[in-house]
C-alpha positions in Angstrom: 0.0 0.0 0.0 2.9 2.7 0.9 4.6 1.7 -2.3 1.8 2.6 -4.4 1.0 5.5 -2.6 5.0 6.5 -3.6 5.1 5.4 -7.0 1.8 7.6 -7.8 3.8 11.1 -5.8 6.7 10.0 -7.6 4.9 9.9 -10.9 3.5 13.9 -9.8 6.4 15.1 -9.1 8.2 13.9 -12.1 5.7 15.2 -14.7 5.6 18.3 -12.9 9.5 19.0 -13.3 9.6 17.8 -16.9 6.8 19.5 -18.4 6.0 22.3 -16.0 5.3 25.0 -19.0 2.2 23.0 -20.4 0.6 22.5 -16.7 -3.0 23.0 -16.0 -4.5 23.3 -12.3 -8.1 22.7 -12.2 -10.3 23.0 -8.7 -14.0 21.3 -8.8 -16.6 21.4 -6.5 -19.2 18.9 -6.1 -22.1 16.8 -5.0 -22.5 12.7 -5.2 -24.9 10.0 -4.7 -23.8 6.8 -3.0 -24.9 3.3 -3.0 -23.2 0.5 -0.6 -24.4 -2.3 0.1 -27.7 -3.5 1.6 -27.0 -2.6 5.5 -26.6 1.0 4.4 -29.4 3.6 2.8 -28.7 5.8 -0.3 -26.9 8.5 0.8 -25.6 12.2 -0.1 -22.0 13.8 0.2 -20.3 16.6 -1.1 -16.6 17.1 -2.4 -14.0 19.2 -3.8 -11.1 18.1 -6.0 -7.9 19.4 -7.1 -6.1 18.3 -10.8 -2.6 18.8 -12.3 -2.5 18.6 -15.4 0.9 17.9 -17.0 0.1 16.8 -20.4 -3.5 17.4 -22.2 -3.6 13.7 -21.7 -3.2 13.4 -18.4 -4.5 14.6 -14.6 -3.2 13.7 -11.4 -6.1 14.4 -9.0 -6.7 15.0 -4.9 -10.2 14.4 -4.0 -11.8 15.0 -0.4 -15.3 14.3 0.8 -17.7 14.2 3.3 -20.4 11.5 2.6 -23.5 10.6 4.9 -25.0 7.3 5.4 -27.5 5.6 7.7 -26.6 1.8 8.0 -29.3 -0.4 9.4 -28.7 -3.4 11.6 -30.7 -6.5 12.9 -30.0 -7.4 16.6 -30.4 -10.2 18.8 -30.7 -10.0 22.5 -31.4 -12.1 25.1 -30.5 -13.1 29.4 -27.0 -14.3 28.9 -28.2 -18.1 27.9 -30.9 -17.5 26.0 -32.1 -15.2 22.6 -35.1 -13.0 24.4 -36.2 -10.7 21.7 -34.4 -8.4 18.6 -35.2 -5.1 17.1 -33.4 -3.1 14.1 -31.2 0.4 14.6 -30.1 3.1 12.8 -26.9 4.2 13.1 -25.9 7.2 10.9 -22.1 7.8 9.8 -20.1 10.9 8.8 -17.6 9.3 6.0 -14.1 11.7 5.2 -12.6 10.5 2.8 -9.0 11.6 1.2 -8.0 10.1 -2.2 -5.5 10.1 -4.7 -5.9 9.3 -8.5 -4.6 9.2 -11.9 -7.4 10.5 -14.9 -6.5 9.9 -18.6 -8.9 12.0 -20.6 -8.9 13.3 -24.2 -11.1 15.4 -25.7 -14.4 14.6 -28.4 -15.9 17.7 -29.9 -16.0 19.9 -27.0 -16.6 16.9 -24.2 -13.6 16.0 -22.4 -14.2 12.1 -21.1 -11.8 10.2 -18.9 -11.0 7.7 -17.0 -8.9 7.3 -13.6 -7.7 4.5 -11.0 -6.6 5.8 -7.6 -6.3 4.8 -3.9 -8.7 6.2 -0.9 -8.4 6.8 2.6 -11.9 6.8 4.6 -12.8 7.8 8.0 -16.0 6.4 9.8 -17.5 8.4 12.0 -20.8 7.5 13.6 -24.3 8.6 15.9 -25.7 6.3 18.3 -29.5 5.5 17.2 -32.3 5.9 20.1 -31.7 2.1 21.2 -27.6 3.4 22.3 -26.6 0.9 19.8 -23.6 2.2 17.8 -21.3 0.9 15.0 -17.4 1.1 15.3 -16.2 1.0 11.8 -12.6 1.0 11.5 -11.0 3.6 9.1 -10.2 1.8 5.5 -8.1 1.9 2.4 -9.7 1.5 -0.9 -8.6 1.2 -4.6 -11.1 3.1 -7.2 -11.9 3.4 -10.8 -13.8 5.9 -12.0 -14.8 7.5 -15.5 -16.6 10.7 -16.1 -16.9 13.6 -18.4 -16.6 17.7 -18.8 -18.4 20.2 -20.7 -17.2 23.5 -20.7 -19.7 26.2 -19.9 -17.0 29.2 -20.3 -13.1 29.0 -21.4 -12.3 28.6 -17.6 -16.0 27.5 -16.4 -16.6 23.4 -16.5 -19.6 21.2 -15.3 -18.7 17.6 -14.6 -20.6 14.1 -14.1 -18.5 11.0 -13.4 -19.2 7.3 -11.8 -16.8 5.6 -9.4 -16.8 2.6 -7.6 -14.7 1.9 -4.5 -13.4 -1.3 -3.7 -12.5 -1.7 0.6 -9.6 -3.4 1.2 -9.7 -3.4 4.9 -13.0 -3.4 6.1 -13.6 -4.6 9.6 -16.6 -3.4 12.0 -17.9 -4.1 15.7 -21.4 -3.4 17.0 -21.8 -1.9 20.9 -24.4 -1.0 23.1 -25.2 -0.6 26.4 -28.7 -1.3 27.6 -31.7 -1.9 25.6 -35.2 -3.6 26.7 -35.7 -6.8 24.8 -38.7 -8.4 23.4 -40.5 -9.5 27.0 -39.5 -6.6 28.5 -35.8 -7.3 30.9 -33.7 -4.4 30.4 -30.2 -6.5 29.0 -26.8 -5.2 29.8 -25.0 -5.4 26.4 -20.9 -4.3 26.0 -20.6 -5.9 22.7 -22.3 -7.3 20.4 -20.5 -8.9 17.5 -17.4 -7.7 15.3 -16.1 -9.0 12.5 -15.9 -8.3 8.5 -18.1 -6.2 6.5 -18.7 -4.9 3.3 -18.0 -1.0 2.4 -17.3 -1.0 -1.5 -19.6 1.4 -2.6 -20.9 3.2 -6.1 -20.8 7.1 -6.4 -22.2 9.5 -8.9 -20.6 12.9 -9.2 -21.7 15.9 -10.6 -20.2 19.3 -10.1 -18.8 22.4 -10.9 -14.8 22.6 -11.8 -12.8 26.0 -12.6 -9.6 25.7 -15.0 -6.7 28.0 -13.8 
């Protein structure tokens, strides 16, 4: 994972020294739409992005968002020896998410498509539900591709839409609470529930604004 992460500043840095008279810098603002899996609702984030451009051809991007999801859960309870009743939660989560990728594009007419691979760092950050149930999700690594378009509005001036789909590497979770009344009624004392993997690769849709410089 490090070596990656090397090889893709080491690939920045050497495009920027050899062809630093052709660069482009491009900032973008944004709003997506994301679909995990079935534990987790639809959900809304926003994001801002940051290319260099060293060749027409090429774009080395910095993305970071904010993304909110509720994730529900099925629980079992019960007296310590027996299961005693169950009930669903809702826990919502704050993702942040930092990411690195590479974008190839060229340009058709005036529509500039491309297509990009890159590696993700996301940070879970979650809400207790009403039940004081709450899901520790462990911060992750993902890898990403991701294909998209532009369409210039003004010289300078760009809207964007683009799909991209995140693939977890290390995705671990654990599920706590402290008391909750089960089925009959007997208030159960509960410091953890379960742990174990879980499944956070994930479908965006971006669309935006983005501002050639």
């Amino acid at each position: 994972m490090k070596s990656t992460f090397i090889i893709i500043i080491a690939i920045f840095f050497l495009f920027q020294s050899s062809s630093a008279g052709a660069a482009t810098h491009e900032i973008g603002f944004g709003a997506s739409y994301l679909n995990q899996n079935d534990e987790f609702k639809k959900g809304l984030g926003i994001n801002i992005h940051y290319d260099f451009s060293p060749k027409n051809f090429l774009a080395l991007r910095t993305t970071v968002s904010g993304d909110f999801l509720n994730r529900n859960i099925f629980i079992y309870g019960g007296d310590g020896y027996n299961v005693t009743g169950s009930f669903s939660a809702e826990i919502k989560y704050f993702i942040l998410s930092i990411e690195e990728s590479t974008l190839f594009k060229t340009t058709l007419n005036k529509f500039e498509p491309y297509i990009g691979f890159g590696i993700s760092y996301s940070i879970y950050n979650h809400k207790m539900d009403n039940n004081n149930i709450y899901g520790l999700i462990e911060n992750s690594f993902g890898l990403n591709i991701h294909g998209g378009f532009k369409y210039p509005l003004t010289p300078i001036l760009f809207t964007y839409v683009e799909a991209k789909y995140t693939m977890s590497i290390n995705s671990t979770d654990k599920i706590v609470g402290y008391t909750y009344y089960s089925y009959e009624g007997d208030i159960v004392d509960i410091s953890y529930l379960s742990d174990g993997n879980i499944n956070l690769n994930r479908l965006e849709i971006h669309a935006g604004l983005s501002f050639r410089l």
